[in-house]
PASEDO-693763 format. One record per residue (C-alpha): x, y, z. Coordinates in Angstrom, 1 decimal. Example, Ala and Ser with C-alpha at 12.3 -4.5 7.8 and 13.67 -1.06 7.14 Angstrom:
REM residues 2
<xx=12.3; yy=-4.5; zz=7.8>
<xx=13.7; yy=-1.1; zz=7.1>
//
This chain:
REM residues 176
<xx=88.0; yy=-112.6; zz=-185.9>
<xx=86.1; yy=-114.5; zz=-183.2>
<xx=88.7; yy=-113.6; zz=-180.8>
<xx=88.8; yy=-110.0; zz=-181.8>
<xx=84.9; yy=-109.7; zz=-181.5>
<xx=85.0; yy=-111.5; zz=-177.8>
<xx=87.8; yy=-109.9; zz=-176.2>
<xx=88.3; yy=-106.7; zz=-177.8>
<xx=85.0; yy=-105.0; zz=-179.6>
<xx=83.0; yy=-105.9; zz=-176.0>
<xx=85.7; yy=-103.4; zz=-174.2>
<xx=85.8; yy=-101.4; zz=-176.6>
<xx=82.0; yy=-100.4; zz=-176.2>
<xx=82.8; yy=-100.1; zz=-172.8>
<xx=85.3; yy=-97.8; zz=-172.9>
<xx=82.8; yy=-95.9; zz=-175.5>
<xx=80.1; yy=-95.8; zz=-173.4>
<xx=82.5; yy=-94.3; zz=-170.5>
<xx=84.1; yy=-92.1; zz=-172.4>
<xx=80.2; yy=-90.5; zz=-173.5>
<xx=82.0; yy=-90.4; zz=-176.8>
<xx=84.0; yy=-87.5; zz=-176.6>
<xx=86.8; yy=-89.6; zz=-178.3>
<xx=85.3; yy=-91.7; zz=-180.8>
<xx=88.0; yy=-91.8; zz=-182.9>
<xx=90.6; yy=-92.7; zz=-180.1>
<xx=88.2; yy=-95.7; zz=-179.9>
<xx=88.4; yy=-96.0; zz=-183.4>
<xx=92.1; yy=-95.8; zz=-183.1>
<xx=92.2; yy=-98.7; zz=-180.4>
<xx=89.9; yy=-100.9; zz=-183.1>
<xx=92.2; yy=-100.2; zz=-185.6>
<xx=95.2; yy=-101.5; zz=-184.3>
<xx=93.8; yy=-104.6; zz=-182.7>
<xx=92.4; yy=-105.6; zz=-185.9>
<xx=96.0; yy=-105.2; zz=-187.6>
<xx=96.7; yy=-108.3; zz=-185.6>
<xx=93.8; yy=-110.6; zz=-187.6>
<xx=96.1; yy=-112.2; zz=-190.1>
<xx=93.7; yy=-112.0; zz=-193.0>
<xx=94.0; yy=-107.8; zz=-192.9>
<xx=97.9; yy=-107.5; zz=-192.1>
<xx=97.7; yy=-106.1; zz=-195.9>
<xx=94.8; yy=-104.4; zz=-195.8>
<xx=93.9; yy=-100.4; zz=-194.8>
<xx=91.1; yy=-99.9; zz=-191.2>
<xx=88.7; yy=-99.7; zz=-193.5>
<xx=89.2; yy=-102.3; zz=-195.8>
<xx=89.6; yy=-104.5; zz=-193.0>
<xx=86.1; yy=-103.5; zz=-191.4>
<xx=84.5; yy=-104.5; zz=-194.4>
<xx=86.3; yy=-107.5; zz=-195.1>
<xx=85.4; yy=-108.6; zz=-191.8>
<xx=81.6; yy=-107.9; zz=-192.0>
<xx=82.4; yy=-105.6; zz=-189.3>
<xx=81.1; yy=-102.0; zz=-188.7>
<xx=82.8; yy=-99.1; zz=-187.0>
<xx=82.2; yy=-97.9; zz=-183.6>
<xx=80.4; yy=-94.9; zz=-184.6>
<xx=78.2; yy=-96.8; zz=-187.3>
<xx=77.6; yy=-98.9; zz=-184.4>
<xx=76.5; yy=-96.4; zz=-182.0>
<xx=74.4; yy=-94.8; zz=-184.7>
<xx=72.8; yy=-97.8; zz=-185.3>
<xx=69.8; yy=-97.8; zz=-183.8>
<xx=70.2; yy=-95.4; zz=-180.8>
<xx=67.6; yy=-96.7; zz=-178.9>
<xx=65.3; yy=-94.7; zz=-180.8>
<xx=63.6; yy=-97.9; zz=-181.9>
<xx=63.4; yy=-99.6; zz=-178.4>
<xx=61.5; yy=-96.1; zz=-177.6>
<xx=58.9; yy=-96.2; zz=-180.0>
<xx=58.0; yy=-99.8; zz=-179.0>
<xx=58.0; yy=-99.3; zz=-175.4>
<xx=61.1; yy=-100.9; zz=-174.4>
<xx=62.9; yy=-98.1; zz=-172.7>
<xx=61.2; yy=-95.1; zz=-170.8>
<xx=60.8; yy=-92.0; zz=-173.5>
<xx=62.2; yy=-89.5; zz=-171.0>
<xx=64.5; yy=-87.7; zz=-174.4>
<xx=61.2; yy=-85.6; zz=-175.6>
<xx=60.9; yy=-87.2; zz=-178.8>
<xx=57.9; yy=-88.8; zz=-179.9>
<xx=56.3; yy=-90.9; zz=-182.7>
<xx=53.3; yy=-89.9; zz=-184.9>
<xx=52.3; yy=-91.5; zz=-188.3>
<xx=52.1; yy=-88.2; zz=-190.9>
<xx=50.8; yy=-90.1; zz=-194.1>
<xx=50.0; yy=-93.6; zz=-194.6>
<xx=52.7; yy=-93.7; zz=-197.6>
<xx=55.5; yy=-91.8; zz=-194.6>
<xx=55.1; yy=-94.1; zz=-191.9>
<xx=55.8; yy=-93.4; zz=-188.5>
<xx=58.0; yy=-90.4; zz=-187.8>
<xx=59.9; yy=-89.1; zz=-184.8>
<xx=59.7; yy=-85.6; zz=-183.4>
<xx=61.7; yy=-83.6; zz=-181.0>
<xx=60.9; yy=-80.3; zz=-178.8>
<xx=61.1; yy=-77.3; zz=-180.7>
<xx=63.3; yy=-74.0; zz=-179.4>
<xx=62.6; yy=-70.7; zz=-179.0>
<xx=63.8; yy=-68.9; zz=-182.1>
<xx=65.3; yy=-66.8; zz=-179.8>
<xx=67.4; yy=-69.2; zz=-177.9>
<xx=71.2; yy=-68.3; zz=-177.8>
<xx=72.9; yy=-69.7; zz=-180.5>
<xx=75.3; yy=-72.2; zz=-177.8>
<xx=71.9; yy=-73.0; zz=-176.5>
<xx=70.9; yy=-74.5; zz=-180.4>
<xx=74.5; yy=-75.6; zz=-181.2>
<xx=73.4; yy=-78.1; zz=-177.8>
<xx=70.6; yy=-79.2; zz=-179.0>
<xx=71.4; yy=-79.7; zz=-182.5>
<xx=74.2; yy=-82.2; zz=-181.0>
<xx=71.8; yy=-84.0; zz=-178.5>
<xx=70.6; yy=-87.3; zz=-178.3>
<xx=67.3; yy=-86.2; zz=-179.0>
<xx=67.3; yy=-84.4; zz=-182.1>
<xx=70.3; yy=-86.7; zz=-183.8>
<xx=68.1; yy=-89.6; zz=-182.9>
<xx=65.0; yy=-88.1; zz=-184.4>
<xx=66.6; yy=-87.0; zz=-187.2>
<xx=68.2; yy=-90.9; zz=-188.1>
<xx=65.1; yy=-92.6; zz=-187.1>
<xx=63.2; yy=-90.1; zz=-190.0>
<xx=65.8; yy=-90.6; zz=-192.3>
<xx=65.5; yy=-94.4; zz=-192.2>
<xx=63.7; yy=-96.7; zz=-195.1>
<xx=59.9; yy=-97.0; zz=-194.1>
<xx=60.8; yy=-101.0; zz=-194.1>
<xx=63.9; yy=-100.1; zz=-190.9>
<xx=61.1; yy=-97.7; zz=-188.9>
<xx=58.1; yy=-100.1; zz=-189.5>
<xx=59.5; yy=-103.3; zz=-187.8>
<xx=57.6; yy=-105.6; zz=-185.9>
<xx=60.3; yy=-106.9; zz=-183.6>
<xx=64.3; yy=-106.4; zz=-182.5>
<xx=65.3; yy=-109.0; zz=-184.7>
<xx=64.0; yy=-107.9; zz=-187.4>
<xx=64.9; yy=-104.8; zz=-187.3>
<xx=68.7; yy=-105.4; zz=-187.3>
<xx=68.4; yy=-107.7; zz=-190.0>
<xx=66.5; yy=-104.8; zz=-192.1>
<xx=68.9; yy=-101.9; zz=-190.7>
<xx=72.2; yy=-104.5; zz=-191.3>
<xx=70.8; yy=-105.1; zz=-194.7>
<xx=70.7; yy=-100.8; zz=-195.1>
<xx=73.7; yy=-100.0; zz=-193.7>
<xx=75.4; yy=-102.2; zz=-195.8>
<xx=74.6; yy=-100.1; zz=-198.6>
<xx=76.2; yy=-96.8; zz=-196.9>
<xx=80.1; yy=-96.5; zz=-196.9>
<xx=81.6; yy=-96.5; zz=-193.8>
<xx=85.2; yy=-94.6; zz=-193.7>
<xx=85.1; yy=-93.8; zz=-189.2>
<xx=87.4; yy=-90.6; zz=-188.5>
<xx=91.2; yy=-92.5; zz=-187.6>
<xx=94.8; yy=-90.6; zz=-187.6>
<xx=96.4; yy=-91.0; zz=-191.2>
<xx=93.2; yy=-91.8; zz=-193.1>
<xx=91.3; yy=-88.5; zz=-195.0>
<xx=88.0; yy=-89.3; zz=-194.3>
<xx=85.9; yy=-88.4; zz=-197.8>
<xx=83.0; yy=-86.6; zz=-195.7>
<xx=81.2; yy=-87.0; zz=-192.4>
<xx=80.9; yy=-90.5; zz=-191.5>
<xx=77.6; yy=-89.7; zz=-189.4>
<xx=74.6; yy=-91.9; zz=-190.4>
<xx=72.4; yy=-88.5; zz=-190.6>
<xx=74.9; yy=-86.4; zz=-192.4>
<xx=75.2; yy=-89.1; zz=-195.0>
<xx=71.7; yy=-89.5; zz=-195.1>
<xx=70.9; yy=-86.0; zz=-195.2>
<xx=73.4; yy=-85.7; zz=-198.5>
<xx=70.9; yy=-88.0; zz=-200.2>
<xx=68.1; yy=-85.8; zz=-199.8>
//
């Protein structure tokens, strides 16, 4: 597993990052076979494995955070057009994205609705008050590991019927 993580899951984000994610689950793909070599999963199915390994998928990965939360504490320039206002003392802090003119074309929405922007809006609003009010890095990946441990993560792979989007916000949005 240690050698997996080292060698393989650093070039593996890599190769994501290049790739701008157009073929997530060829990355997927790439993850699954390497971790067919660990000899603890040589019985097990991709996602099994991921599990049993503590491990999550690229996608979950990616979703993670999204920088959204370095944005709203300043880390990173906030160049994407979202921004942070607090709604209700009982809602927390809440991200919001540009709006569109109604009478945009409907490619024009279709782009938006798959940008950075509004994905990484929408997560950052659908996450527990406790994940969106943290004080510091750290402890917001030990609050957002202790979440996403609670959402199943099946990541798109050939041979495997995914039971539903394995987006963060689509499976978030279903428990609305």
């Amino acid at each position: 597993k240690q050698w997996y993580q080292r060698r393989v899951r650093g070039r593996l984000q890599v190769l994501k990052i290049i790739s701008l994610l157009k073929n997530i689950q060829r990355l997927e793909e790439i993850q699954k076979y390497f971790t067919r070599w660990i000899e603890e999963c040589a019985t097990m199915n991709y996602w099994e494995c991921l599990k049993h390994l503590n491990l999550l998928s690229l996608q979950r990965r990616r979703e993670r955070y999204d920088h959204v939360w370095k944005m709203y504490a300043g880390l990173v320039p906030k160049n994407t057009g979202i921004s942070f206002y607090r709604e209700e003392e009982r809602h927390g802090v809440k991200a919001s994205y540009p709006t569109l003119n109604h009478s945009a074309q409907g490619s024009v929405k279709t782009f938006r609705d798959a940008s950075f922007s509004m994905r990484a809006a929408q997560l950052f609003n659908r996450m527990p008050e406790r994940v969106r009010q943290c004080a510091t890095i750290d402890i917001l990946k030990i609050e957002l590991g202790n979440f996403l441990a609670t959402i199943p993560d099946y990541p798109p792979v050939e041979g495997y019927s995914s039971p539903r989007d394995n987006s963060l916000v689509a499976l978030l949005n279903e428990g609305t």
